[in-house]
GUMIFI-628395 format. One line per field, with one value per atom (N, C-alpha, C): residue number from 1; atom name; x, y, z negated. Coordinates in steps of 0.001 Angstrom, whole numbers. Example, Ala and Ser with C-alpha at 12.3 -4.5 7.8 and 13.67 -1.06 7.14 Angstrom:
num	1 | 1 | 1 | 2 | 2 | 2
atomo	N | CA | C | N | CA | C
east	13190 | 12300 | 13200 | 12850 | 13670 | 12900
north	-5690 | -4500 | -3300 | -2250 | -1060 | 30
up	-7800 | -7800 | -7800 | -7080 | -7140 | -7870
//
This chain:
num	1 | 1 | 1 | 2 | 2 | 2 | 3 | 3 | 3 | 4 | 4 | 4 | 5 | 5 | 5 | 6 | 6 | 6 | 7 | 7 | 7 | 8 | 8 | 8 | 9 | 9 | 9 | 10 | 10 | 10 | 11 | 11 | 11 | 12 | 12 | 12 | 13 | 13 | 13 | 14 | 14 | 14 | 15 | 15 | 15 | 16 | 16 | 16 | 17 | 17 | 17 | 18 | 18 | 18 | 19 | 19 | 19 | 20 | 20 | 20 | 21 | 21 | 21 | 22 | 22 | 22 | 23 | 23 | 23 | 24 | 24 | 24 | 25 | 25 | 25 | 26 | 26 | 26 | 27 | 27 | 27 | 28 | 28 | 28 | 29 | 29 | 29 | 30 | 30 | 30 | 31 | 31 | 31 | 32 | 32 | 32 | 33 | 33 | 33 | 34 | 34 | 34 | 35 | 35 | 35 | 36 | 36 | 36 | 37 | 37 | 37 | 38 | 38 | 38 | 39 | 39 | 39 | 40 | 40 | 40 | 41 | 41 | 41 | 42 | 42 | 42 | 43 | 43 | 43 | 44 | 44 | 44 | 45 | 45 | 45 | 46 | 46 | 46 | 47 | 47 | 47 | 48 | 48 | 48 | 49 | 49 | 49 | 50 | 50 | 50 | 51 | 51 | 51 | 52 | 52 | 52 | 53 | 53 | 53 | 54 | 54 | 54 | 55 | 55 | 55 | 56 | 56 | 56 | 57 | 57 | 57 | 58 | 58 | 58 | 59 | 59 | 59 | 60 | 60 | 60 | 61 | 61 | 61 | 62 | 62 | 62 | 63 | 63 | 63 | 64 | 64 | 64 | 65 | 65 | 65 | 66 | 66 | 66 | 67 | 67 | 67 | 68 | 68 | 68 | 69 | 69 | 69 | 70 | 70 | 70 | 71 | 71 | 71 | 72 | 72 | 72 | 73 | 73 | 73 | 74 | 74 | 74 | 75 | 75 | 75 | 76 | 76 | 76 | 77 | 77 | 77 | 78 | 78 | 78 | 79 | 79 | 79 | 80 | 80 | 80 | 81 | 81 | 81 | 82 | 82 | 82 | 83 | 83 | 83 | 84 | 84 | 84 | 85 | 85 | 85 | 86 | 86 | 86 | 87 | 87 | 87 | 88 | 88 | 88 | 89 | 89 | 89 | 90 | 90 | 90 | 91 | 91 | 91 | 92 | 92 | 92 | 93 | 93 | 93 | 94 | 94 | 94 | 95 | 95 | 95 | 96 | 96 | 96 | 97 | 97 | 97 | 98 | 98 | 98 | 99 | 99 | 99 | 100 | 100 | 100 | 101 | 101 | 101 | 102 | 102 | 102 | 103 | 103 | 103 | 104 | 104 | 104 | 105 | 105 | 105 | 106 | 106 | 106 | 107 | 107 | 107 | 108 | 108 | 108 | 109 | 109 | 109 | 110 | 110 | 110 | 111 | 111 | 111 | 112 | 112 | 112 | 113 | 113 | 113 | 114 | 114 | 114 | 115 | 115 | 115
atomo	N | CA | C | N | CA | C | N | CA | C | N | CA | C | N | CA | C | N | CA | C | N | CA | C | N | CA | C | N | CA | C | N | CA | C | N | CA | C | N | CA | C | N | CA | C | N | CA | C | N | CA | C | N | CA | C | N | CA | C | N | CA | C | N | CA | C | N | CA | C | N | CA | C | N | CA | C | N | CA | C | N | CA | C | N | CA | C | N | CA | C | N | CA | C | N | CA | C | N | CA | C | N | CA | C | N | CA | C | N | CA | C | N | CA | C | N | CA | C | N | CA | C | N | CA | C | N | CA | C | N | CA | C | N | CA | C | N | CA | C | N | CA | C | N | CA | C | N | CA | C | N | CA | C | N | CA | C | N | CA | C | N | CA | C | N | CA | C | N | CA | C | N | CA | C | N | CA | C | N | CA | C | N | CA | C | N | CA | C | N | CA | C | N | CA | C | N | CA | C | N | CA | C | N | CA | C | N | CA | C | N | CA | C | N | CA | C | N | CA | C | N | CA | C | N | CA | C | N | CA | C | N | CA | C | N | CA | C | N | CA | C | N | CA | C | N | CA | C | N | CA | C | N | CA | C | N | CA | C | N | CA | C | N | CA | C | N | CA | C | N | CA | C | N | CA | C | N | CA | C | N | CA | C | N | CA | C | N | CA | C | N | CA | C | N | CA | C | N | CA | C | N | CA | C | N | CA | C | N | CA | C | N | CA | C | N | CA | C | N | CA | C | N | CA | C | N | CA | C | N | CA | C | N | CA | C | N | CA | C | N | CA | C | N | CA | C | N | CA | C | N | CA | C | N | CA | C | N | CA | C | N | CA | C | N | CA | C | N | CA | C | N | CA | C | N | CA | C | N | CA | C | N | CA | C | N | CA | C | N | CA | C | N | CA | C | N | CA | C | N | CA | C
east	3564 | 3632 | 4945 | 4653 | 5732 | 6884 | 6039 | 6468 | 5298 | 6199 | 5222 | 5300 | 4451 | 3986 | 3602 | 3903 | 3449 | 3488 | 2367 | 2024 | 2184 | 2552 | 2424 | 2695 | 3612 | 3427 | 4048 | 3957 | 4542 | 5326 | 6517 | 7673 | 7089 | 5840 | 5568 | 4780 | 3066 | 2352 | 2728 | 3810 | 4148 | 4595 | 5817 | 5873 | 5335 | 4452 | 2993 | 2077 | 2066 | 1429 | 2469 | 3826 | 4484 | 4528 | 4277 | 3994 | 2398 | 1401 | 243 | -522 | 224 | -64 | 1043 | 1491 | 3464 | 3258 | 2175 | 2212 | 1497 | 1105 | 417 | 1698 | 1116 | 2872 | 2655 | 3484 | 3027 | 3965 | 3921 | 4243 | 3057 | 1924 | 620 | -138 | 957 | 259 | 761 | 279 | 141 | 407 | 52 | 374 | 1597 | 2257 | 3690 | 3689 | 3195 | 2996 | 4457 | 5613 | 6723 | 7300 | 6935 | 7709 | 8758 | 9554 | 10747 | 11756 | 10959 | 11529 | 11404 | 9936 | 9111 | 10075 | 10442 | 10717 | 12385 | 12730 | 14437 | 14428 | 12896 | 12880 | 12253 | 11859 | 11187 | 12027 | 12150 | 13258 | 12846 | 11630 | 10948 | 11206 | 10658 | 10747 | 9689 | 10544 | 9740 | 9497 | 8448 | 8202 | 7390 | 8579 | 8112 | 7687 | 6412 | 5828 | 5186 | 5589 | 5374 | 5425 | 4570 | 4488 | 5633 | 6436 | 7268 | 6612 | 5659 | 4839 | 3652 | 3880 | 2850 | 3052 | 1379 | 1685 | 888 | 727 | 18 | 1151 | 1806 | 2825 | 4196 | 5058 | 6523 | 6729 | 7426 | 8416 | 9571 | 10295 | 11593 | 10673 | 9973 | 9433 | 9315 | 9757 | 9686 | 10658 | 11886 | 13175 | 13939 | 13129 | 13836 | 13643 | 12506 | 12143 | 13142 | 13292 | 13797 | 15391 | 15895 | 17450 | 17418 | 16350 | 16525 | 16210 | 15198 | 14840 | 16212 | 16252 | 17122 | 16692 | 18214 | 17467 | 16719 | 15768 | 15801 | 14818 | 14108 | 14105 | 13728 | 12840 | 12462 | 11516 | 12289 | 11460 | 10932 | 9522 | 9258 | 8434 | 8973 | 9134 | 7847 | 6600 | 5855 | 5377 | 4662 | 4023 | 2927 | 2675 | 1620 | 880 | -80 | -471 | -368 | -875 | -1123 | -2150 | -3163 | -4856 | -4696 | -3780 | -3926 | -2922 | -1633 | -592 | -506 | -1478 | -1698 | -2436 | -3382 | -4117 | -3015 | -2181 | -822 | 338 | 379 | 1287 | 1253 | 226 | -490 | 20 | 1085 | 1812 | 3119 | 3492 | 4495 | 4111 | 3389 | 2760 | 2249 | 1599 | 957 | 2496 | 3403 | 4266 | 5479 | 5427 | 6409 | 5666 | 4516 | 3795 | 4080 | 3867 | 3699 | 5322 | 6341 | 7860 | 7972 | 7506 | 8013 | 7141 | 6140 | 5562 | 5973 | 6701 | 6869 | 8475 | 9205 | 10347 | 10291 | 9308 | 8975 | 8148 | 7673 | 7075 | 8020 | 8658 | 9598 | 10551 | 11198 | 12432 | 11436 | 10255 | 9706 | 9355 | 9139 | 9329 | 10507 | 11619 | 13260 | 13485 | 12820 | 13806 | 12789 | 11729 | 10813 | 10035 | 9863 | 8781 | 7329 | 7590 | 5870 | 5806 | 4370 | 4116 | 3309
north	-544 | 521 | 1276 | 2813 | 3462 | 3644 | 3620 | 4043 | 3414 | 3140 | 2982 | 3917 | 4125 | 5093 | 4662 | 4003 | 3886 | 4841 | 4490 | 5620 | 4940 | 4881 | 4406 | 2630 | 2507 | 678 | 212 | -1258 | -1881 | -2510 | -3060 | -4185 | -5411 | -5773 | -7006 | -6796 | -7873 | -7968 | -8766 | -9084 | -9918 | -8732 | -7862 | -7076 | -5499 | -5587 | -4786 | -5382 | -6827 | -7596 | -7452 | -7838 | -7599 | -5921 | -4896 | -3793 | -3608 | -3695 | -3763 | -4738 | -6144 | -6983 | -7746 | -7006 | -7817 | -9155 | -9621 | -10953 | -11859 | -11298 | -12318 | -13611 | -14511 | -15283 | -15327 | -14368 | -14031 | -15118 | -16359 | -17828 | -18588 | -17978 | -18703 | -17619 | -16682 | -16387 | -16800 | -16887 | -18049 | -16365 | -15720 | -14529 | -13466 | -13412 | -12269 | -11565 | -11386 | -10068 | -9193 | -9883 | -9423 | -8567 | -7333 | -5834 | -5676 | -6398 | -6157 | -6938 | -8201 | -8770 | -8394 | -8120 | -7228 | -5945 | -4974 | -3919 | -3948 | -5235 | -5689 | -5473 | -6453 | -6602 | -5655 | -4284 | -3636 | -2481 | -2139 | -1615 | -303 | 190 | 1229 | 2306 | 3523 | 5007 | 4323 | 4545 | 4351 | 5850 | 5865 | 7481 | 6317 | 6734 | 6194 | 7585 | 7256 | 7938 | 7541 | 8018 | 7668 | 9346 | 9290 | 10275 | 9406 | 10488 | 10080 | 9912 | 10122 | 10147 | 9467 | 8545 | 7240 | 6343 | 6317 | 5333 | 4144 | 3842 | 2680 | 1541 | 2257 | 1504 | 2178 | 1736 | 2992 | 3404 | 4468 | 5423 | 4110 | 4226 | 2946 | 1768 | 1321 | 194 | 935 | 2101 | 2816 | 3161 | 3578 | 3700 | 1880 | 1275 | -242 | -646 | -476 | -261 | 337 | 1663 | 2914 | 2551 | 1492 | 1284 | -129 | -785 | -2268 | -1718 | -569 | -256 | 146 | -614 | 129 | 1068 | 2038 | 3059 | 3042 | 3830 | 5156 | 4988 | 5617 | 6146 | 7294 | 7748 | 8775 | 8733 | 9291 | 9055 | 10103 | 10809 | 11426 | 11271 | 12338 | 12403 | 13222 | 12733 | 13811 | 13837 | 15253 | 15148 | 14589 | 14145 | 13848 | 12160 | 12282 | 10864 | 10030 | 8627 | 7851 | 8282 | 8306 | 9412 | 10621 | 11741 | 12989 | 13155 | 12458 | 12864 | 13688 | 13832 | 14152 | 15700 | 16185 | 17117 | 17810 | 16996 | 17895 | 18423 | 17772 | 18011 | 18148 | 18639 | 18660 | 19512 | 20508 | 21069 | 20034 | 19903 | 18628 | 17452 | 17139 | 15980 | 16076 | 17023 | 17257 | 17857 | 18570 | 19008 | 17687 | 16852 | 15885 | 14861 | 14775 | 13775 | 14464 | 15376 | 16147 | 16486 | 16215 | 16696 | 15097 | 14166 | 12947 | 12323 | 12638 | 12409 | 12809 | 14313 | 15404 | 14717 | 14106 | 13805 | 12189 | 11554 | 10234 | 10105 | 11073 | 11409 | 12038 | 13059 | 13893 | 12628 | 11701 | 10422 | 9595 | 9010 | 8111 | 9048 | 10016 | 10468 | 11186 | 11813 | 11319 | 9491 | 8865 | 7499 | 7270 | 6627 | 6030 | 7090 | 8497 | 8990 | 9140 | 7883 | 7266 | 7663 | 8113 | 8044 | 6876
up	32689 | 31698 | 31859 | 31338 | 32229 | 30593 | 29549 | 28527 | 26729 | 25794 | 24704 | 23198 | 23340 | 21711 | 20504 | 19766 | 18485 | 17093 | 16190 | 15354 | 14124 | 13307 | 11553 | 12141 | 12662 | 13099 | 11939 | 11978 | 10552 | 11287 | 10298 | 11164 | 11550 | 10157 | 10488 | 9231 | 9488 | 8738 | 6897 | 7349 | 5982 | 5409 | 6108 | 5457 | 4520 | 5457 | 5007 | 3494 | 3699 | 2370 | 1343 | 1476 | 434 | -270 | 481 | -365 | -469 | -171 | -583 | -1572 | -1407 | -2495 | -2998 | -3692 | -3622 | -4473 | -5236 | -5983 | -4833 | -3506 | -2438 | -1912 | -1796 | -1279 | -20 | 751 | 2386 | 3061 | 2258 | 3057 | 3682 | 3097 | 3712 | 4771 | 5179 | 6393 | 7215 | 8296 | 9286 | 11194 | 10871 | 12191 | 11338 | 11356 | 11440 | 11697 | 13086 | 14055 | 13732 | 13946 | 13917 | 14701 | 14637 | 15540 | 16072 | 14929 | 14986 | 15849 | 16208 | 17656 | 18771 | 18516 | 20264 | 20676 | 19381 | 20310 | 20518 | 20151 | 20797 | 22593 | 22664 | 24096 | 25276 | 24335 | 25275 | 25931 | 27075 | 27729 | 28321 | 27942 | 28555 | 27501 | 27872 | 26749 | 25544 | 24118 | 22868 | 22422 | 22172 | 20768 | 19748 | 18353 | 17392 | 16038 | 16325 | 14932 | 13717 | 12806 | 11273 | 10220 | 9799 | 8195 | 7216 | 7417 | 5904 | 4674 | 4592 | 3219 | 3339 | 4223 | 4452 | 3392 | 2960 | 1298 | 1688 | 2759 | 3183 | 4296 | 5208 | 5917 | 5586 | 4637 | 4248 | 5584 | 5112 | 6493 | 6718 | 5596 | 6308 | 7179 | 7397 | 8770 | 9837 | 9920 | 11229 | 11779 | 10373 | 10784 | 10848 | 10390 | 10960 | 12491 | 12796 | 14043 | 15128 | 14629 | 15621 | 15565 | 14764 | 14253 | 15517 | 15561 | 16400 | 17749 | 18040 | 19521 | 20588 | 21597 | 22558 | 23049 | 23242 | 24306 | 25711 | 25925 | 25334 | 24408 | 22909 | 21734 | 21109 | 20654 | 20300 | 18638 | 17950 | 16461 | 15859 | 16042 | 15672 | 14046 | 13470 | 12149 | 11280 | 11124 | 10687 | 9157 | 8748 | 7366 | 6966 | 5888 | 5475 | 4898 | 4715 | 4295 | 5888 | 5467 | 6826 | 7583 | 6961 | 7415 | 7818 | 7395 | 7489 | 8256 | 8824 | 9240 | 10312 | 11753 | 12322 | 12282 | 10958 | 10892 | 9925 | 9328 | 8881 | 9296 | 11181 | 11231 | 12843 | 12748 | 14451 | 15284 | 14917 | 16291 | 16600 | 15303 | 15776 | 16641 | 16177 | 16928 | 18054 | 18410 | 19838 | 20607 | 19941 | 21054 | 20993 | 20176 | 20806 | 21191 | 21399 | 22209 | 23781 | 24159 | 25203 | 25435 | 25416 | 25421 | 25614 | 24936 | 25424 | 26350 | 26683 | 27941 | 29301 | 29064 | 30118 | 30533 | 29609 | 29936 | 30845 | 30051 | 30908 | 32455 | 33072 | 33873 | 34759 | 34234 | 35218 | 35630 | 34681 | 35165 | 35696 | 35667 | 36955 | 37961 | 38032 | 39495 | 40638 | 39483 | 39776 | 40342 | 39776 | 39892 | 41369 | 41332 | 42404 | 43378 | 42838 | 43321 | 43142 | 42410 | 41734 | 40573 | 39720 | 38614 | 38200
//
């Protein structure tokens, strides 16, 4: 993989239960699915996207994310619900999908030659 994209990601499923069911005791889950270790270790181009006005995964689990990711990093910032974020905010989104693609493509074929 040359590069990774994520969209509305959560830090971690516990932390997703604690704002969706905050009286759940997210001691009896048993998978974490903890983000926030994985993307310590990932060393490739990140574009991280999230709707600030995501009422299903908060915006801050994205900026926790984008605060632990090494470079290189990219946090794109869009409007709207979690569902709509994209149909709200679709030039943004399509042109920094396409600006961070165009930049990850042009440096693997600077570095190796290869795409």
């Amino acid at each position: 993989a040359r590069a990774l994209i994520t969209e509305s990601t959560f830090t971690s499923t516990r932390d997703v239960a604690k704002v969706v069911y905050p009286y759940f005791p997210t001691f009896f889950m048993s998978a974490g699915f903890d983000s926030t270790k994985k993307i310590q270790k990932i060393s490739i181009p990140k574009l991280i996207i999230h709707s600030q006005s995501d009422e299903i995964i908060p915006f801050n689990q994205s900026e926790k994310l984008f605060e632990l990711a090494v470079e290189p990093k990219t946090h794109l910032k869009l409007a709207g619900s979690h569902n709509t974020c994209y149909a709200d905010s679709r030039d943004l989104y399509i042109s920094g999908i396409d600006r961070f693609l165009k930049d990850v493509l042009t440096e693997a074929w600077h570095s190796d030659g290869s795409i």
